[in-house]
C-alpha positions as CSV (number, residue, x, y, z in Angstrom):
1,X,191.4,-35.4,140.0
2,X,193.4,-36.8,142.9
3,X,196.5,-38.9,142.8
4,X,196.5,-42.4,144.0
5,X,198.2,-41.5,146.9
6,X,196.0,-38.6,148.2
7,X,193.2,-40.8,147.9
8,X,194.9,-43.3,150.4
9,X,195.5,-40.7,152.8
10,X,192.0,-39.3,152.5
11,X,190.8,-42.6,153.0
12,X,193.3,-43.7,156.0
13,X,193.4,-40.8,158.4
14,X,196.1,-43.0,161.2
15,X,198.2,-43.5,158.2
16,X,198.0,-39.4,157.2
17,X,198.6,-38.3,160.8
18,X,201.7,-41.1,161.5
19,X,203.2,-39.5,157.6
20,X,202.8,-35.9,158.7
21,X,204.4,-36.2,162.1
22,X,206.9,-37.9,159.7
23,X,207.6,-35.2,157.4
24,X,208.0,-32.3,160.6
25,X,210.4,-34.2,162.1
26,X,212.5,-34.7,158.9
27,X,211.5,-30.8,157.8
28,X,213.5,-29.9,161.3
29,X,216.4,-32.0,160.7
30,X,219.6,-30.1,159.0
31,X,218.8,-32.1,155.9
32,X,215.5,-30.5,155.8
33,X,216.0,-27.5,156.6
34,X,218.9,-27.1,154.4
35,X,216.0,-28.2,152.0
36,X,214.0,-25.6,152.6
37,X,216.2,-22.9,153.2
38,X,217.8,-23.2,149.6
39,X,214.1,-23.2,148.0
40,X,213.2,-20.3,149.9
41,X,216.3,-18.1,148.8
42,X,215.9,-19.2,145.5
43,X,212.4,-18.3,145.2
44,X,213.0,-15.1,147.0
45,X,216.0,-14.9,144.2
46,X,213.3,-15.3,141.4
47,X,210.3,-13.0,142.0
48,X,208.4,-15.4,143.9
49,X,205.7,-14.6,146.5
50,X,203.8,-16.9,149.5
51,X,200.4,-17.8,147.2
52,X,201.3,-17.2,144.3
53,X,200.9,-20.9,142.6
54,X,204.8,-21.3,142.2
55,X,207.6,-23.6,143.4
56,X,211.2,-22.5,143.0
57,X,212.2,-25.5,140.5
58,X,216.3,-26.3,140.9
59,X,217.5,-27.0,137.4
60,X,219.2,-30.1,138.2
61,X,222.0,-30.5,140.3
62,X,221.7,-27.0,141.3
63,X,220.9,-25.1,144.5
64,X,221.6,-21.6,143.7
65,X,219.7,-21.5,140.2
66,X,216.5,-22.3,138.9
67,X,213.3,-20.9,137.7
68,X,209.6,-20.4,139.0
69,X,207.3,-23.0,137.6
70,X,203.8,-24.3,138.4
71,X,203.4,-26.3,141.7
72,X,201.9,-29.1,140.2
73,X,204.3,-29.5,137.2
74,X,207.1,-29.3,139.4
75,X,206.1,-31.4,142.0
76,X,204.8,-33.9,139.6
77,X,208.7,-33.9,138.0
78,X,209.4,-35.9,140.8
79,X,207.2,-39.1,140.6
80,X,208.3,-42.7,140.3
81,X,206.3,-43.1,137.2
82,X,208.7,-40.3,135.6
83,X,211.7,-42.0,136.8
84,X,214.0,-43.9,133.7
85,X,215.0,-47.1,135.7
C-alpha cells in the first residue's frame, strides 16, 4: 500500500513535476551533495551494492558509521508521525 503522500503525487502530476525539479536542484547544492556523498561512502564502506534493497542508515549523529538496513525501514525512520514532539 502507498503512503498518503505518494498517492497525492500520483494523483497531482504539476505538483510531482514542480517537487522533483525541487529536490535536483537541492541534490546539486553543497548541502546535498555533501548528503549524498557521505551515504555513498558509507554504503560503499558497508558491503552495499546499486539494487540491492539497502540504504546506508547513519546511526545518529553520525556520518562515517552506520549499518545497511532495508529501504523502506530506513526511510520510514524518518516520518513526522515517528517524530516525539
Amino acid at each position: 500500500m502507498a503512503g498518503k503522500t505518494s498517492e497525492y503525487y500520483k494523483k497531482n502530476p504539476k505538483a510531482k513535476a514542480k517537487r522533483l525539479k525541487q529536490q535536483k536542484a537541492y541534490m546539486q547544492t553543497e548541502k546535498g551533495k555533501e548528503i549524498r556523498r557521505n551515504a555513498d561512502r558509507l554504503s560503499a564502506k558497508l558491503g552495499g551494492s546499486v539494487g540491492d534493497g539497502k540504504d546506508a542508515s547513519h546511526y545518529k549523529g553520525s556520518t562515517t558509521k552506520g549499518r545497511l538496513q532495508k529501504a523502506s525501514v530506513n526511510r520510514r525512520s524518518r516520518l513526522k508521525a515517528n517524530k516525539s514532539n
